[in-house]
PDB file of N, CA, C and O in Angstrom:
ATOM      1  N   UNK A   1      11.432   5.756   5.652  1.00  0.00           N
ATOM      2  CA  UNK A   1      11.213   5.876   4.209  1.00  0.00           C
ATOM      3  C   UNK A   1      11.916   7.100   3.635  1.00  0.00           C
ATOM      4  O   UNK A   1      12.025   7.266   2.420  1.00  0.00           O
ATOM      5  N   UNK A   2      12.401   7.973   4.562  1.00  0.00           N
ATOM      6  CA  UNK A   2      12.774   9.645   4.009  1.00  0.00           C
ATOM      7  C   UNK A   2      14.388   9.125   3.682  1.00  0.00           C
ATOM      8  O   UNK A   2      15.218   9.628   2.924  1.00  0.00           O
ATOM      9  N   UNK A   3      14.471   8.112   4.421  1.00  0.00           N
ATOM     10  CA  UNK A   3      16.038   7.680   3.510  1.00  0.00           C
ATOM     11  C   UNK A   3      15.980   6.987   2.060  1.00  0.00           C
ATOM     12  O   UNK A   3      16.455   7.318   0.974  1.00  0.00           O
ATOM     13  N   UNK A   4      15.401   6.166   2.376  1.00  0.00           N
ATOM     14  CA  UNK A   4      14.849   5.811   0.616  1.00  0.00           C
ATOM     15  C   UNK A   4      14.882   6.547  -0.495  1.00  0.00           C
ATOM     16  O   UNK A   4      15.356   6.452  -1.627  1.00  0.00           O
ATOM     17  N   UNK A   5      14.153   7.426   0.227  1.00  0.00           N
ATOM     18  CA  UNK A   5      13.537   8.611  -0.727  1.00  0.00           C
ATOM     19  C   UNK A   5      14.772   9.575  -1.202  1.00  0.00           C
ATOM     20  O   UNK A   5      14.901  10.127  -2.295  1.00  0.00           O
ATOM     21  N   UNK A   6      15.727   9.621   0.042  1.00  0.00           N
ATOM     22  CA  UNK A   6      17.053  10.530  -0.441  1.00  0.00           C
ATOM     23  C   UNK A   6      18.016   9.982  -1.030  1.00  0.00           C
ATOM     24  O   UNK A   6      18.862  10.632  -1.645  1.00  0.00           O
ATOM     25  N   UNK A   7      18.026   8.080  -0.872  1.00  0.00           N
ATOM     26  CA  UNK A   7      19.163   7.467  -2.038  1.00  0.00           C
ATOM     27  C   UNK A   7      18.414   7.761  -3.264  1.00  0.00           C
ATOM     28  O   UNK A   7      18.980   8.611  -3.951  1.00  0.00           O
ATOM     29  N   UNK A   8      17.327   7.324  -3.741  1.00  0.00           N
ATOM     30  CA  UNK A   8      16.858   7.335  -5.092  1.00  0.00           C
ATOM     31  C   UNK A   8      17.057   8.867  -5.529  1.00  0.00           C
ATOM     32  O   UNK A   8      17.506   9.117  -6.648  1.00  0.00           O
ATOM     33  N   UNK A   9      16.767   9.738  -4.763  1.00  0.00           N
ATOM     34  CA  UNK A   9      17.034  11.200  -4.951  1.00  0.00           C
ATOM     35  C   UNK A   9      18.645  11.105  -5.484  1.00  0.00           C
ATOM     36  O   UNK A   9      18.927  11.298  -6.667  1.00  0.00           O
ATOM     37  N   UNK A  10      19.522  10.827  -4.594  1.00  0.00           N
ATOM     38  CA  UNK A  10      20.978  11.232  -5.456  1.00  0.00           C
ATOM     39  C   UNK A  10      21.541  10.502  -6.148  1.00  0.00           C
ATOM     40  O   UNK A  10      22.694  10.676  -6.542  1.00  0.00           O
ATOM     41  N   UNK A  11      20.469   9.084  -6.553  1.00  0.00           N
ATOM     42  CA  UNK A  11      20.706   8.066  -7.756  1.00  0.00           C
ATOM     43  C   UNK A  11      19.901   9.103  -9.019  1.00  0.00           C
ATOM     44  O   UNK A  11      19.959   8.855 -10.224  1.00  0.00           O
ATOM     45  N   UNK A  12      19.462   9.808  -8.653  1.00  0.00           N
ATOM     46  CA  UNK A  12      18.786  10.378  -9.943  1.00  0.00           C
ATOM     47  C   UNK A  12      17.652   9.390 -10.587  1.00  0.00           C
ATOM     48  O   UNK A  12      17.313   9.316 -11.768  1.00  0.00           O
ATOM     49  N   UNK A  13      17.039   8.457  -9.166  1.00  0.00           N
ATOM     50  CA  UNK A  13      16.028   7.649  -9.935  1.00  0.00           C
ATOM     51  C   UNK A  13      14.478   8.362  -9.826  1.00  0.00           C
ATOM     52  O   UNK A  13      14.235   8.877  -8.734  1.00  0.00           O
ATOM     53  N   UNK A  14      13.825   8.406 -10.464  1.00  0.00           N
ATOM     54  CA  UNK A  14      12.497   9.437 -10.511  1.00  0.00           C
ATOM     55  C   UNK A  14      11.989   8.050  -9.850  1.00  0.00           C
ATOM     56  O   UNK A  14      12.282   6.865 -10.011  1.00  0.00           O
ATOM     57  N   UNK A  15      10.840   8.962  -8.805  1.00  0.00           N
ATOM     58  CA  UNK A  15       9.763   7.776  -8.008  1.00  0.00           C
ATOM     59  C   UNK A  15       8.717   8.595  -7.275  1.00  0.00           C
ATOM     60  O   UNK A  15       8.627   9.809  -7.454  1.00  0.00           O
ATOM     61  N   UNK A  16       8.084   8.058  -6.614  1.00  0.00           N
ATOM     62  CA  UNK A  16       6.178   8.069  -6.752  1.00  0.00           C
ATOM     63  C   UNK A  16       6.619   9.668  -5.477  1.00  0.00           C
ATOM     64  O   UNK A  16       6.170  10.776  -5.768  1.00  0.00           O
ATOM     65  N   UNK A  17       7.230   9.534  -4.571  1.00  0.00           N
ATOM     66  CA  UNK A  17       6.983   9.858  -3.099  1.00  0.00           C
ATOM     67  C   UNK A  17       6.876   9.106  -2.498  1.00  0.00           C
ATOM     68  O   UNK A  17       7.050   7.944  -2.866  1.00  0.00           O
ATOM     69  N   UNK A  18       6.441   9.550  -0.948  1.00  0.00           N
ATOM     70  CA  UNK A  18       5.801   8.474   0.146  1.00  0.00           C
ATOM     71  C   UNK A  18       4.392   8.915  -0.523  1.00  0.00           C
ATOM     72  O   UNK A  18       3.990   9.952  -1.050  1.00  0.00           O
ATOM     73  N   UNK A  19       3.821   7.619  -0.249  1.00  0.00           N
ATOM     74  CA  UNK A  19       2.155   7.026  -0.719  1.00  0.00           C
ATOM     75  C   UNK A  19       1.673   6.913   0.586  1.00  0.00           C
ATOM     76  O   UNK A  19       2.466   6.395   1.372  1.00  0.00           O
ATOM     77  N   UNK A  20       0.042   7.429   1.259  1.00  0.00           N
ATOM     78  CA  UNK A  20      -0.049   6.637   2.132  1.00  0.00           C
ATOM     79  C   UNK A  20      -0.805   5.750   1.605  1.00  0.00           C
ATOM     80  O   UNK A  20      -1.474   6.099   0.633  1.00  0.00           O
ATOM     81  N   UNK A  21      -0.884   4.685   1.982  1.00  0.00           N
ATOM     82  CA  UNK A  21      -2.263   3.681   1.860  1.00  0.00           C
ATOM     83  C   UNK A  21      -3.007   3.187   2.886  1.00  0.00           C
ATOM     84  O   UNK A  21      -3.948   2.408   2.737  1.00  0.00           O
ATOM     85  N   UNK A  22      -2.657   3.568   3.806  1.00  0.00           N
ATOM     86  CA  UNK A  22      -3.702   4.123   5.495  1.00  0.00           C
ATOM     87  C   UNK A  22      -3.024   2.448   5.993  1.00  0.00           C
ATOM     88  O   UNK A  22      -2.675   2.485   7.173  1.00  0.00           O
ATOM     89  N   UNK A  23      -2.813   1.196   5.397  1.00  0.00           N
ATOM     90  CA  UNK A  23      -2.199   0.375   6.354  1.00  0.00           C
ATOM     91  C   UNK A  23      -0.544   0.267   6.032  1.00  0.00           C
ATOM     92  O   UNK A  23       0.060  -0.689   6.520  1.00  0.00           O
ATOM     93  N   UNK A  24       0.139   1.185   5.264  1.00  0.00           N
ATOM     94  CA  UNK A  24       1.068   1.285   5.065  1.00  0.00           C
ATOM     95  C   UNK A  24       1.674   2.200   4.153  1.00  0.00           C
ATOM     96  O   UNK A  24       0.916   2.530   3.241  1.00  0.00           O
ATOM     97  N   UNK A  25       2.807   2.706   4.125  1.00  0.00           N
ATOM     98  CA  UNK A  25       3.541   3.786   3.139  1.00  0.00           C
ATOM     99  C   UNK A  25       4.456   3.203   2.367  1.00  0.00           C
ATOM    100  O   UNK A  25       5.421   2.497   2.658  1.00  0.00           O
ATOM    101  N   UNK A  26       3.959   3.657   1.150  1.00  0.00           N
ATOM    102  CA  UNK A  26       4.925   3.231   0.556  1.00  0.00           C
ATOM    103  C   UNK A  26       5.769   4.124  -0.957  1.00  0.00           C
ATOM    104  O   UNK A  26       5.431   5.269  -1.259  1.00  0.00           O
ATOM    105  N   UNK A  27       6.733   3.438  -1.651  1.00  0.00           N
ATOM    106  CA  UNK A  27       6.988   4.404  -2.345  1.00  0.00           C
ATOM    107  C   UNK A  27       7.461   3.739  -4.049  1.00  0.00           C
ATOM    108  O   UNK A  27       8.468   3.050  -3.892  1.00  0.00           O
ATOM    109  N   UNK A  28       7.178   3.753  -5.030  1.00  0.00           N
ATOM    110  CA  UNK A  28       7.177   3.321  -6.152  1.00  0.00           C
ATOM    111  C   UNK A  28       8.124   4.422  -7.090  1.00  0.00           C
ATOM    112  O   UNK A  28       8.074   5.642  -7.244  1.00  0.00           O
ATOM    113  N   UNK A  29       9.426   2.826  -7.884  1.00  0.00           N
ATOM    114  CA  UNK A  29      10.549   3.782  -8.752  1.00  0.00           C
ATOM    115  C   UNK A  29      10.011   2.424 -10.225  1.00  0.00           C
ATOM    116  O   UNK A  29       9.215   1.486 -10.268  1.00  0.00           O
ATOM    117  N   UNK A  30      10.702   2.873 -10.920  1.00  0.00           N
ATOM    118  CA  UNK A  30      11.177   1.497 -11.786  1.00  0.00           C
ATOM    119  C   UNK A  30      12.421   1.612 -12.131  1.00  0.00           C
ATOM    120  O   UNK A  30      12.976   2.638 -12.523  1.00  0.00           O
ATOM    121  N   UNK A  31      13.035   0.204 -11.942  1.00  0.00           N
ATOM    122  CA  UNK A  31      14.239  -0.259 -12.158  1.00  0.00           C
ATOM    123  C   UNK A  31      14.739  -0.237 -13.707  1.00  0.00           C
ATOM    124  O   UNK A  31      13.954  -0.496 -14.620  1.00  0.00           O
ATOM    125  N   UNK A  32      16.252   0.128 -13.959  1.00  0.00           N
ATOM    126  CA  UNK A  32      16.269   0.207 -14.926  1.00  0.00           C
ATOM    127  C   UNK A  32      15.813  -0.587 -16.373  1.00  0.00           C
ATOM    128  O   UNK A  32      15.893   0.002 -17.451  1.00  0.00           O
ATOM    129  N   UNK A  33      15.370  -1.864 -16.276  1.00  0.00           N
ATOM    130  CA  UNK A  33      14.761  -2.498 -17.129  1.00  0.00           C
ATOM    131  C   UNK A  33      13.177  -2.300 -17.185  1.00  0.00           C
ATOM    132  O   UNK A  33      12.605  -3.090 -17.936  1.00  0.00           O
ATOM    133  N   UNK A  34      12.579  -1.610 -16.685  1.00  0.00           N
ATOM    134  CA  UNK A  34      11.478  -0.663 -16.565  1.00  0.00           C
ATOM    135  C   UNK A  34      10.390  -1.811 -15.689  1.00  0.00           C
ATOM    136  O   UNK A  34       9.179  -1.846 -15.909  1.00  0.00           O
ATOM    137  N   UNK A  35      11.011  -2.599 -14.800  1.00  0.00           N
ATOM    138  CA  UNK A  35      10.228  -3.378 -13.639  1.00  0.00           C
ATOM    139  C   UNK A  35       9.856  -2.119 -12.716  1.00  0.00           C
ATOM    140  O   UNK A  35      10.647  -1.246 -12.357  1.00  0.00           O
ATOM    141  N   UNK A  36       8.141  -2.225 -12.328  1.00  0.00           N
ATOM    142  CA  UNK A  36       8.190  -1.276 -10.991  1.00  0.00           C
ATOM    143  C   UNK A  36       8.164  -2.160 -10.049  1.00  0.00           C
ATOM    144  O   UNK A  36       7.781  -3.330 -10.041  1.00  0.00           O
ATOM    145  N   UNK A  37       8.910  -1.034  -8.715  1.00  0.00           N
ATOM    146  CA  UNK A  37       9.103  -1.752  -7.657  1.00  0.00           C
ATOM    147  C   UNK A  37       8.760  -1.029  -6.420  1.00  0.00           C
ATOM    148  O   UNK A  37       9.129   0.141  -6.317  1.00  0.00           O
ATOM    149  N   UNK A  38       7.876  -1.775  -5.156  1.00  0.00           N
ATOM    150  CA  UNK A  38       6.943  -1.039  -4.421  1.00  0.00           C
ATOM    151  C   UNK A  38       8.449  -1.070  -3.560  1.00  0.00           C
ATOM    152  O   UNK A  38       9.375  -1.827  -3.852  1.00  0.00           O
ATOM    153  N   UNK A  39       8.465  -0.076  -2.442  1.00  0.00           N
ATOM    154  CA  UNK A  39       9.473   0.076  -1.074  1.00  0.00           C
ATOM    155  C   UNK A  39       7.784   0.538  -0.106  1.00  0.00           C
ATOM    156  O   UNK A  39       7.133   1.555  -0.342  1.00  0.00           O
ATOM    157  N   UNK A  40       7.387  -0.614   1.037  1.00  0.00           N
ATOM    158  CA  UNK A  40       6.602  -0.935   1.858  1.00  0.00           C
ATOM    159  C   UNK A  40       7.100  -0.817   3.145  1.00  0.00           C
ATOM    160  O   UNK A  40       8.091  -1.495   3.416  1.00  0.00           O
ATOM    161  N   UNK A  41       6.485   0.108   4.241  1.00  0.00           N
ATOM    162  CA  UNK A  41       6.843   0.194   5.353  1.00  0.00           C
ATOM    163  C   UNK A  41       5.646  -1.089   5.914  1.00  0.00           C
ATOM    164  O   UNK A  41       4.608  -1.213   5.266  1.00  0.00           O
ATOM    165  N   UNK A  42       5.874  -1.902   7.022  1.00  0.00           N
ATOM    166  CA  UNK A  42       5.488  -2.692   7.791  1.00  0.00           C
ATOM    167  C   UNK A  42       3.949  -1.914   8.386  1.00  0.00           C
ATOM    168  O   UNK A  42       2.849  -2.465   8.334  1.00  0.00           O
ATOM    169  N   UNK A  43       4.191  -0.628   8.900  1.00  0.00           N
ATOM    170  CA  UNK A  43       3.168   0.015   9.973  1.00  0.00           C
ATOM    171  C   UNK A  43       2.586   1.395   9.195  1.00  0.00           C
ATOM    172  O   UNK A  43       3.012   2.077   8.263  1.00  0.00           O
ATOM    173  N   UNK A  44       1.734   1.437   9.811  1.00  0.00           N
ATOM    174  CA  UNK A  44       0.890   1.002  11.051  1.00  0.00           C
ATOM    175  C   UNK A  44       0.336  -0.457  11.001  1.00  0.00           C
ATOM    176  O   UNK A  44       0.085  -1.111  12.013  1.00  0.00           O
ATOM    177  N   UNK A  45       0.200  -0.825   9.936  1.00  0.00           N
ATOM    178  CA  UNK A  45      -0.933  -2.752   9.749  1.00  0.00           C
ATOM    179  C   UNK A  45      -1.905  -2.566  10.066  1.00  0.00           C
ATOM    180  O   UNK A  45      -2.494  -1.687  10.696  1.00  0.00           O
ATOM    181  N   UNK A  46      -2.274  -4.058   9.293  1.00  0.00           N
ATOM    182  CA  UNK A  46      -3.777  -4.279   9.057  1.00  0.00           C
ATOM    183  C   UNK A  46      -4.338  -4.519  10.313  1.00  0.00           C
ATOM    184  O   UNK A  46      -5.380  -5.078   9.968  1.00  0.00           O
ATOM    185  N   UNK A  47      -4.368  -4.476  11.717  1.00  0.00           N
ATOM    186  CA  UNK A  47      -5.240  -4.541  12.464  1.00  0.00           C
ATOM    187  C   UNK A  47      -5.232  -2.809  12.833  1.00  0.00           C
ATOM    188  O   UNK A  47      -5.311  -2.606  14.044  1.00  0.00           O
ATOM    189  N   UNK A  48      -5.164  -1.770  12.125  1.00  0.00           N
ATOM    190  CA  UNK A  48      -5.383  -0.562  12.312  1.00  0.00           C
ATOM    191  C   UNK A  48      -7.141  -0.094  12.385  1.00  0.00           C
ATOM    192  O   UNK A  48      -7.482   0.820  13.136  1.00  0.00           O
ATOM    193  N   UNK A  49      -8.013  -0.727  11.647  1.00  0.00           N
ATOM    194  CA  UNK A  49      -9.656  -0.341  11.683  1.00  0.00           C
ATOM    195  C   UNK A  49      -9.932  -2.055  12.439  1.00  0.00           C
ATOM    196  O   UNK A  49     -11.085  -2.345  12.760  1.00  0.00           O
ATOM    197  N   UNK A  50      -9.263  -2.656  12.571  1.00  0.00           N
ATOM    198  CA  UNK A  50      -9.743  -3.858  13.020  1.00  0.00           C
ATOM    199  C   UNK A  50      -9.203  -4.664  14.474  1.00  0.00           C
ATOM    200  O   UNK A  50      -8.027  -4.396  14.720  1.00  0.00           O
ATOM    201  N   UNK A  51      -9.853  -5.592  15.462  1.00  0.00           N
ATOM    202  CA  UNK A  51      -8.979  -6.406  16.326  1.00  0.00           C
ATOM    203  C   UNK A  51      -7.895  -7.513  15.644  1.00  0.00           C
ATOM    204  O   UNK A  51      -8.114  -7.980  14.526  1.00  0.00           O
ATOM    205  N   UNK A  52      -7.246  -7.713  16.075  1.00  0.00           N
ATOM    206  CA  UNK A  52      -6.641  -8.927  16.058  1.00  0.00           C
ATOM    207  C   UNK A  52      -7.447 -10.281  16.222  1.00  0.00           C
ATOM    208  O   UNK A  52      -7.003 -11.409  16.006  1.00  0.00           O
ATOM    209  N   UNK A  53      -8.558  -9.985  16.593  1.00  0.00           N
ATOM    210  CA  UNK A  53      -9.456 -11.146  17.358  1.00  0.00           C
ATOM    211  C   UNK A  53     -10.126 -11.550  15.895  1.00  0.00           C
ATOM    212  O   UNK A  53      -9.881 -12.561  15.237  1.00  0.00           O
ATOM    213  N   UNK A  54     -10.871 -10.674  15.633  1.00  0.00           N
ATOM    214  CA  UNK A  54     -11.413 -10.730  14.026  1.00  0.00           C
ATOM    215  C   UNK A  54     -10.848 -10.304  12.769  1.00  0.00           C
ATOM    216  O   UNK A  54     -11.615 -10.112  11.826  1.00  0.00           O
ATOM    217  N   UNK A  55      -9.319 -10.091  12.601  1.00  0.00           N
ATOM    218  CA  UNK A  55      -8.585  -9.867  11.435  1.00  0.00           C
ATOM    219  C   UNK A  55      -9.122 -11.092  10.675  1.00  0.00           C
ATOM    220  O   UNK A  55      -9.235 -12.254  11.064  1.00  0.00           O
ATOM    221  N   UNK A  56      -9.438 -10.507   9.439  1.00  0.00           N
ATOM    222  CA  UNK A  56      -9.654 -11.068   7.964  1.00  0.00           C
ATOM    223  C   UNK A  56     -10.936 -11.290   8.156  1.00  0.00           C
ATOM    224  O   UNK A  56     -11.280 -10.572   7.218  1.00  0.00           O
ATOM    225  N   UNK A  57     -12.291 -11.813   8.726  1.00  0.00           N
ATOM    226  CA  UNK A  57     -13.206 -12.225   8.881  1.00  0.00           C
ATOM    227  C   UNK A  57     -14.001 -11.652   8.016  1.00  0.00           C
ATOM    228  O   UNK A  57     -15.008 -12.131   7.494  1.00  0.00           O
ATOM    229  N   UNK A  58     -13.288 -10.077   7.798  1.00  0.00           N
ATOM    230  CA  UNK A  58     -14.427  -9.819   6.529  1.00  0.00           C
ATOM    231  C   UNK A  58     -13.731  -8.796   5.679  1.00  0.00           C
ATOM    232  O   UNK A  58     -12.690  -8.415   6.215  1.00  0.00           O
ATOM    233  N   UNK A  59     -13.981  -8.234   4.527  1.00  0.00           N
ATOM    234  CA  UNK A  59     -12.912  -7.425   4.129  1.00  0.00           C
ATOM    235  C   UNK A  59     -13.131  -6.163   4.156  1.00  0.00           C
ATOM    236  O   UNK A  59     -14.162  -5.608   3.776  1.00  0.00           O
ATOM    237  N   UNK A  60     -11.866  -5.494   4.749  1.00  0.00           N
ATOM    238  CA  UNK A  60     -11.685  -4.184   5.365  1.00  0.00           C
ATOM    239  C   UNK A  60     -11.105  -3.407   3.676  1.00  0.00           C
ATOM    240  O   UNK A  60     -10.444  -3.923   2.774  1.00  0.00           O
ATOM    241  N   UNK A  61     -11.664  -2.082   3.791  1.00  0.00           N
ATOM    242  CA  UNK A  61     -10.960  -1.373   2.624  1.00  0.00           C
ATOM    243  C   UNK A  61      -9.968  -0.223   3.653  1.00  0.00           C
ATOM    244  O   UNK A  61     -10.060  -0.175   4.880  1.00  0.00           O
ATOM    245  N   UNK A  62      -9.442   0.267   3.176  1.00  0.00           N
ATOM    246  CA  UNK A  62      -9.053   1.752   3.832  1.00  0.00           C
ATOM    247  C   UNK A  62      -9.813   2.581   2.991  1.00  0.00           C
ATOM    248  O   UNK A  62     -10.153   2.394   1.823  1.00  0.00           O
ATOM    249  N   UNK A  63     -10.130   3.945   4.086  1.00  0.00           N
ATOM    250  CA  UNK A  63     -11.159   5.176   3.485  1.00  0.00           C
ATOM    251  C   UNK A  63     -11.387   5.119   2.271  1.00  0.00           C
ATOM    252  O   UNK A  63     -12.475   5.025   1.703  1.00  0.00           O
ATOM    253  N   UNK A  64     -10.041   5.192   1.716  1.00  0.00           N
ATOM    254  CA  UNK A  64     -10.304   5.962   0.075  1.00  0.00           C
ATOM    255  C   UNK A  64     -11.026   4.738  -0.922  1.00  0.00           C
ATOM    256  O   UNK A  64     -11.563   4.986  -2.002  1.00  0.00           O
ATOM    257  N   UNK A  65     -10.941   3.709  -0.461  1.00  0.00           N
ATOM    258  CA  UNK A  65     -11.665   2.660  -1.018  1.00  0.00           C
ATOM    259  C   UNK A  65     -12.650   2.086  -1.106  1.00  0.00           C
ATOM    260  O   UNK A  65     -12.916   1.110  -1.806  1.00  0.00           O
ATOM    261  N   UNK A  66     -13.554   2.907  -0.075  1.00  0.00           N
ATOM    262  CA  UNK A  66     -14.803   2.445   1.068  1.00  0.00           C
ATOM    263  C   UNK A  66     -15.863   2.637  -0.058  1.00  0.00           C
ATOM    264  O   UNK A  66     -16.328   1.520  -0.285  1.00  0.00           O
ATOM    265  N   UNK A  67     -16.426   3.540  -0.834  1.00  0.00           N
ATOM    266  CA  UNK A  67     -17.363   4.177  -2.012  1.00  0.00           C
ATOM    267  C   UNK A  67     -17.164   3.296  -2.695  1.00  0.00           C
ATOM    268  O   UNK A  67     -18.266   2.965  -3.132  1.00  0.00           O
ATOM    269  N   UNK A  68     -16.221   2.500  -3.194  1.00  0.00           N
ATOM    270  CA  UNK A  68     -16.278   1.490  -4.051  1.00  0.00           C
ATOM    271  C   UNK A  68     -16.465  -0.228  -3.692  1.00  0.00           C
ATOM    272  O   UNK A  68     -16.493  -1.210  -4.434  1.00  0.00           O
ATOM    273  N   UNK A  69     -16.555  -0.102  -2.467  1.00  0.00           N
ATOM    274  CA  UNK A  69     -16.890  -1.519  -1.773  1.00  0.00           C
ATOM    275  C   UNK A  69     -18.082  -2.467  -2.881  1.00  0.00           C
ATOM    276  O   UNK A  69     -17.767  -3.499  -3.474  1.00  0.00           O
ATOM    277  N   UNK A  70     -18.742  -2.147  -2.912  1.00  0.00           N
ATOM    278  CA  UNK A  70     -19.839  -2.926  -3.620  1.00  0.00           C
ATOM    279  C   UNK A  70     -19.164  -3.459  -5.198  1.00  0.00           C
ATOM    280  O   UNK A  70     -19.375  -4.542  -5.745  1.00  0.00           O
ATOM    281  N   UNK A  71     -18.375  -2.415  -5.655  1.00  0.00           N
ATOM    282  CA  UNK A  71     -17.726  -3.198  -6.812  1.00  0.00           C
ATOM    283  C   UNK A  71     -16.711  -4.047  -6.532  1.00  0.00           C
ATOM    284  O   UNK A  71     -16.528  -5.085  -7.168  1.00  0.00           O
ATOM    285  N   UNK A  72     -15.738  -3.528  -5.229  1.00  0.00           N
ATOM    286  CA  UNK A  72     -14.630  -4.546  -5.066  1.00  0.00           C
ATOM    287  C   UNK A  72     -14.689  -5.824  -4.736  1.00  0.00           C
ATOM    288  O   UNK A  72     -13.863  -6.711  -4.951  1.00  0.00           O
ATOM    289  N   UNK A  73     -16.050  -5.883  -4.023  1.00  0.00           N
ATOM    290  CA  UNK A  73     -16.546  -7.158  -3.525  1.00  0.00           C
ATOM    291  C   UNK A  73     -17.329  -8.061  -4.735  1.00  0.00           C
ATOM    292  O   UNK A  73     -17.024  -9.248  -4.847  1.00  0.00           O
ATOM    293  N   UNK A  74     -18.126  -7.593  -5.442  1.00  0.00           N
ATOM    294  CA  UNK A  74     -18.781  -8.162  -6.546  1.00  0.00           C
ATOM    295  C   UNK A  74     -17.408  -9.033  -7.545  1.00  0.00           C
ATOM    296  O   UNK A  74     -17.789  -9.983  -8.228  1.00  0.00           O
ATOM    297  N   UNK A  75     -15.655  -8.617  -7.588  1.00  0.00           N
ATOM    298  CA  UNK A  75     -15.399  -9.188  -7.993  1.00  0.00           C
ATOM    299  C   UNK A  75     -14.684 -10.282  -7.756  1.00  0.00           C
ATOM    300  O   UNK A  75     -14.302 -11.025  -8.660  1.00  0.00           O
ATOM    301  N   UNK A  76     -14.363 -10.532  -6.098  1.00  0.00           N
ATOM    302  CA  UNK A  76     -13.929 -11.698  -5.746  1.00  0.00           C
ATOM    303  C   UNK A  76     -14.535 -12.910  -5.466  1.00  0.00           C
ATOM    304  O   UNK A  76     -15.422 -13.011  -4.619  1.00  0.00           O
ATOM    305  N   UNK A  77     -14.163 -13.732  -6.048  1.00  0.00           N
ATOM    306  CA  UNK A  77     -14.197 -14.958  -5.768  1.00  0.00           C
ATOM    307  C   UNK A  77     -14.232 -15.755  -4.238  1.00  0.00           C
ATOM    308  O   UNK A  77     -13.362 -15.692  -3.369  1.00  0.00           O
ATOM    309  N   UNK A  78     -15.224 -16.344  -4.207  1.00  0.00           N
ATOM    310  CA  UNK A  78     -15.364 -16.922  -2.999  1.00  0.00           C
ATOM    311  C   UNK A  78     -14.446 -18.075  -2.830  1.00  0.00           C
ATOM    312  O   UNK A  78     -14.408 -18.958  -3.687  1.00  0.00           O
ATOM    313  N   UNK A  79     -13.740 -18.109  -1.820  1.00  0.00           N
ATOM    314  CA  UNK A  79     -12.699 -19.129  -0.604  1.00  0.00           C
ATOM    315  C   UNK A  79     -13.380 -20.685  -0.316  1.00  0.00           C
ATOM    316  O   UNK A  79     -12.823 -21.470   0.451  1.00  0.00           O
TER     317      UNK A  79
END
């Protein structure tokens, strides 16, 4: 991502940093028609708090999201 980060640097495009989001890093510019656009590293992934055995079975937040579980869940829709 530190290459990313150094083209947009000598494009003179303003953008977020590296982000972590604990199952991935990522980094946010907007394009010149003012679309934003995420740049997503693959890893670590979503079986990072979880097995592979039980991925998805129930929904995982990362940390910073965990305090708000009861609202995030109240608004999805059941499958």
């Amino acid at each position: 991502m530190t290459k990313w980060i150094e083209k947009l640097d000598a494009h003179g495009i303003s953008h977020s940093g590296l982000i972590d989001r604990y199952y991935f890093q990522s980094i946010y510019f907007r394009e010149p028609s003012g679309i934003l656009v995420e740049l997503a590293t693959d890893e670590p992934g979503f079986a990072t708090d979880e097995s592979l055995e039980t991925l998805g079975e129930r929904l995982a937040l990362p940390p910073f999201l965990e305090s708000r579980r009861v609202e995030i869940e109240s608004r999805l829709k059941k499958l």
